[in-house]
N, C-alpha and C positions, 0 to 999 in steps of 0.2 A: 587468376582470380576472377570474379563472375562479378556482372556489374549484378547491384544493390538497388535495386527501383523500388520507388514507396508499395509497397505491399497494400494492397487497398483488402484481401482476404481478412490480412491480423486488424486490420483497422475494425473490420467486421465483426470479428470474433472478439476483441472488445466490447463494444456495443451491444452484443449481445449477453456478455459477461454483466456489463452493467447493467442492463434489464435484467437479468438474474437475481441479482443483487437487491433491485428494485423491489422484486416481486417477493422474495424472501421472509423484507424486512415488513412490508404487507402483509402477506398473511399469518406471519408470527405476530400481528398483534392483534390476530382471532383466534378462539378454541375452534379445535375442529374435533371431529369423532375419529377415531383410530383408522375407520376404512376408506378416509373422505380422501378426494386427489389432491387435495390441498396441499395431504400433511406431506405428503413427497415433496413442497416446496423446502421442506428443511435442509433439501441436500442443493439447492441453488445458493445457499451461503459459502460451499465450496466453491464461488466462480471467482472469488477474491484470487482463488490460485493462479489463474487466467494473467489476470493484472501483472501480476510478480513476475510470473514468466515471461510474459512480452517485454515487462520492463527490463529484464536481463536480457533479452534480443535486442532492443533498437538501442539499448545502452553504447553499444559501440560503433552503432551509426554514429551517436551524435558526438562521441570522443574523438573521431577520426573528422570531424567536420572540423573541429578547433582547433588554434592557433595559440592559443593561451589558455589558463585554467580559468581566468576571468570572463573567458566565450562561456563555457560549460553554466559559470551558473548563474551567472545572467542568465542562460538560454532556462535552467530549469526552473529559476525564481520567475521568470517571464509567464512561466507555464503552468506554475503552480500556487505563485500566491494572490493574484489576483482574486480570482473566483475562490477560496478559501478564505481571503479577506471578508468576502459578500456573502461566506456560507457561516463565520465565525459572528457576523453583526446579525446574521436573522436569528441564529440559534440563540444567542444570548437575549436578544429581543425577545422572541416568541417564549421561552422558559423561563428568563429570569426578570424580566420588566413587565411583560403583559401575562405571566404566569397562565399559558394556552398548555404546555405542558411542564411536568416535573424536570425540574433542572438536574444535570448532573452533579453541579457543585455549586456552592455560594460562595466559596472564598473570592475575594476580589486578585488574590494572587493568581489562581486558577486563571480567572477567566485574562487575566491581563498576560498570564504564559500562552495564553491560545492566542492571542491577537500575533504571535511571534513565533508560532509554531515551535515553542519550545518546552511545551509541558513535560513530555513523557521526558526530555532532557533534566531538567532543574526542578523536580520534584512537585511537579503540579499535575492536573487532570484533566482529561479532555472533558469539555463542554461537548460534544456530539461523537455518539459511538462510533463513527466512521471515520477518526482522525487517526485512530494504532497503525493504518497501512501507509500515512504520510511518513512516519516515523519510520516505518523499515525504507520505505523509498529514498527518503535523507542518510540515511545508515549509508545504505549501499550506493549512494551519490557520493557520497562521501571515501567510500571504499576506490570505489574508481576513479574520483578522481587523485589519489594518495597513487592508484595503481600509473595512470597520466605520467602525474609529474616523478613519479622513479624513472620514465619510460621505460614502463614493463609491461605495453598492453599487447606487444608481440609475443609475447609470455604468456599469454591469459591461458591458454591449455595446460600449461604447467600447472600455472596458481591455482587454475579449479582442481586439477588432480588434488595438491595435498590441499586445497579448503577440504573437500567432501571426503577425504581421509582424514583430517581432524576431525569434523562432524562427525564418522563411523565409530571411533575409537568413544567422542562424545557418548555415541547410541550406544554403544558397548559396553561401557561403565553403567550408564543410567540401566540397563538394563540385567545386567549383573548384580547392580546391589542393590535392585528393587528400587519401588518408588518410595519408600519408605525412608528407604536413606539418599537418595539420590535426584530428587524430584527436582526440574527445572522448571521457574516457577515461572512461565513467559510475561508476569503482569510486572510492569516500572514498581507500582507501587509498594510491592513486597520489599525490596530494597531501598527505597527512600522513606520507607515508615519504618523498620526495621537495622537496616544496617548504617543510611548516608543521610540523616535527620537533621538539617540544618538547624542550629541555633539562630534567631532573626533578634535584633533589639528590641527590647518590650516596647520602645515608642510606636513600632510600626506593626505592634500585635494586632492591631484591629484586621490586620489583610488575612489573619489566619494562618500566618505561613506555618510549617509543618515545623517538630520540636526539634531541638538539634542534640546529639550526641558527637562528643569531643574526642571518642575514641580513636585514637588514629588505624589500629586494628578494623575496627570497622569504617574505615575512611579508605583505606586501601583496601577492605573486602569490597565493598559498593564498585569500586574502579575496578576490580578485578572480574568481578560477576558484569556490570554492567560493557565493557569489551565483549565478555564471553559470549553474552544475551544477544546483544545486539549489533555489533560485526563481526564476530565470527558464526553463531548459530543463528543470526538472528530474528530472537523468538521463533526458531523451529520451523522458519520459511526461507531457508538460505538454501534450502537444497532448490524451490523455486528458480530463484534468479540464474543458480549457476547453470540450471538445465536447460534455462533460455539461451545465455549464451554460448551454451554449446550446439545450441539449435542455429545459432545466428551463422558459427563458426564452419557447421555443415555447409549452411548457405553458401557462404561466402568461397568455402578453403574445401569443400568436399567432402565426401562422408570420409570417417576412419575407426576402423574400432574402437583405436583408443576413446573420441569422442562418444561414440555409441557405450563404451561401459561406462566413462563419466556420468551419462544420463541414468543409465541403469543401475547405477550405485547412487544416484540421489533416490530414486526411487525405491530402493530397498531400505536407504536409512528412514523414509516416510512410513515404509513398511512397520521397522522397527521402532516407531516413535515411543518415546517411553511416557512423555507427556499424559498427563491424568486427563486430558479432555480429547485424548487419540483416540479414531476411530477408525475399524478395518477399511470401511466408503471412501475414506480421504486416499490414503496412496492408489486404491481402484481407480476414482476418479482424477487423481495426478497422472496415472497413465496413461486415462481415453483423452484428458486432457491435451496430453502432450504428441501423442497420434493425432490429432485433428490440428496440431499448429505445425507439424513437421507435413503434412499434407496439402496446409496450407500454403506454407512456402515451397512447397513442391509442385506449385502450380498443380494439385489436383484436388482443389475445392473452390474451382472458377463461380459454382453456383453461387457461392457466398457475398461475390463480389455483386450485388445489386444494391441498389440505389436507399434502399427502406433503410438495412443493415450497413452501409459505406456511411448514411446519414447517422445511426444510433451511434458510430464506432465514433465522428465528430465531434456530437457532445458527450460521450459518454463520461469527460472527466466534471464536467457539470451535474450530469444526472447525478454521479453519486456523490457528490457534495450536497447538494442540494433537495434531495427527494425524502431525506427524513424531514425537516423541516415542514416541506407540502403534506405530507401523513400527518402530523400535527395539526395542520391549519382547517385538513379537511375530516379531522377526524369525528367532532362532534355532527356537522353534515351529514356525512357518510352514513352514520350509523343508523339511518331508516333505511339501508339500502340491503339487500340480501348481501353479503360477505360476499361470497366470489363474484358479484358484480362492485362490489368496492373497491376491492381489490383491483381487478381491471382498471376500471374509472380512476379510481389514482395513479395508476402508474400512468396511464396514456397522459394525463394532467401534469404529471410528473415531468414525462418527455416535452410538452409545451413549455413549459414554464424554464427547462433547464435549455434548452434551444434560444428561446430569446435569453437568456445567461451568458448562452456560447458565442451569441454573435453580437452583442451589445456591451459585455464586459470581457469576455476571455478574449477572444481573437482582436480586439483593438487593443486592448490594453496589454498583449503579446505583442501587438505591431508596436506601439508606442514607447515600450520599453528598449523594445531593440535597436527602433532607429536613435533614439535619445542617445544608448549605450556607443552605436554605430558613427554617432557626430561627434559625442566625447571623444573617440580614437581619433578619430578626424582632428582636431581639434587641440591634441596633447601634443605638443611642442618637440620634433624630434630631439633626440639626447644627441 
């Protein structure tokens, strides 16, 4: 087995991913003319791929670090809800208190499901567009660690084979009976408005909560679709994750065919996606994608490893929490300014403001949690 050193390339290649992202969601809020360079920033909303995939590479760095399932998510509540906490209080501030921009939702239900990162679970909505990929990250935290505690993670090449062989058969059918009859509808909401519609007691009508239907038929379809949706296809980025860990697997265990046609069969069910908002760019870009992080960890994209890029890949889980908010604050500003220097100007602003984020609230209050967690074990009485 090969030792596993923090990769400072994929930290890179993050960071740049979120600058992606960054710039994206920028110039999609200018018209541009059809020949302008801008409008090619439409395919940098593909760098969320980026995300997914790493995240199914270092996934099993940090399984393998743990001693208990109560490591794991500690370690990833340390990681992730802090700065989502700080990015759930400005959004709701900035849209729905000081009305700077259009809210996504007024329910008080909604917004009290985001404070708990459980909307797209219990039939609420995200107050900021950038919350759907918390939601597959928890999915698939949640996958691994069910994989954990079976102890089946010496298994994991197995369990990808038949995931991304259910997935195919998945593509197979959707694509067989046409979208017409078979469409996967990647949005929570179609299912909690339509099939798993909670009934709420009219005293606490005022929160808006969504109507409920008693069907039990559609009580067990909701629970049947919502599995399907979201751990086992989930929302039509599972092929992501698993082609990271099989990237990891490389790393670690050596190439093998076997693992090489896992990747190559995530990439063909992308191909075939049957989803109504698939594009030919996406599985293209899934594969230059996944050549630049198997190069990466191939130690042959040493150049990436510099100081700019090792820094963007640090905050980068701040950046993207936090940079629609900043396009908000600086929107009315901005607007005497030519667009593609706004555009710039924001993100580089973006990067300041999400850096003091990463060192003032993420990485202390990462440290904080863990020592806490660290002296409760300390501390709990052997049996």
């Amino acid at each position: 087995m090969k030792n596993m050193n923090r990769m400072l390339e994929v930290d890179a290649i993050r960071g740049i991913a979120a600058l992606g992202i960054v710039l994206f969601h920028y110039a999609s809020s200018y018209k541009w003319a059809d020949s302008h360079f801008y409008n090619n920033f439409t395919y940098l909303e593909q760098c969320v791929q980026i995300f997914f995939i790493i995240s199914g590479f270092v996934i099993l760095i940090s399984i393998k670090r743990i001693n208990r399932s109560l490591d794991f998510i500690v370690g990833r509540f340390s990681r992730l809800y802090p700065v989502y906490l700080i990015s759930v209080i400005t959004t709701v501030l900035i849209t729905n208190i000081l009305r700077m921009a259009e809210p996504r939702t007024e329910k008080i239900y909604d917004i009290l499901c985001n404070f708990f990162l459980l909307q797209d679970f219990i039939g609420g909505k995200s107050v900021n567009i950038v919350y759907w990929t918390l939601t597959l990250e928890i999915c698939f935290y949640i996958i691994m660690l069910i994989i954990y505690k079976l102890k089946a993670v010496k298994y994991i090449d197995f369990i990808c084979g038949c995931w991304i062989v259910i997935i195919l058969i998945d593509v197979a059918k959707g694509n067989l009976a046409g979208n017409a009859n078979h469409i996967l509808n990647y949005s929570l909401e179609h299912y909690q408005i339509n099939s798993f519609n909670f009934i709420y007691p009219s005293l606490i009508s005022t929160f808006n909560f969504p109507p409920l239907s008693l069907s039990a038929i559609n009580i067990i379809g909701f629970f049947k679709d919502f599995i399907k949706i979201n751990f086992i296809l989930m929302q039509g980025r599972a092929v992501f994750f698993i082609a990271g860990i099989m990237l990891y697997q490389i790393k670690i265990m050596g190439f093998s065919g076997y693992r090489f046609l896992i990747i190559g069969l995530c990439i063909v069910a992308k191909a075939f996606d049957y989803a109504g908002d698939a594009h030919l760019y996406v599985f293209i870009l899934f594969t230059i994608f996944m050549i630049i992080i198997y190069l990466a960890i191939a130690d042959k994209l040493k150049i990436l490893a510099i100081k700019p890029f090792i820094f963007l890949g640090s905050i980068s889980y701040s950046l993207y929490l936090i940079h629609i908010q900043v396009g908000w604050l600086l929107k009315s500003s901005f607007d005497v300014l030519p667009s593609e220097i706004a555009v710039i100007l924001k993100a580089a602003i973006a990067v300041v403001i999400a850096s003091i984020l990463t060192f003032t609230v993420e990485m202390p209050a990462m440290k904080l949690i863990k020592i806490y967690y660290k002296k409760t074990l300390e501390d709990k009485p052997a049996n």
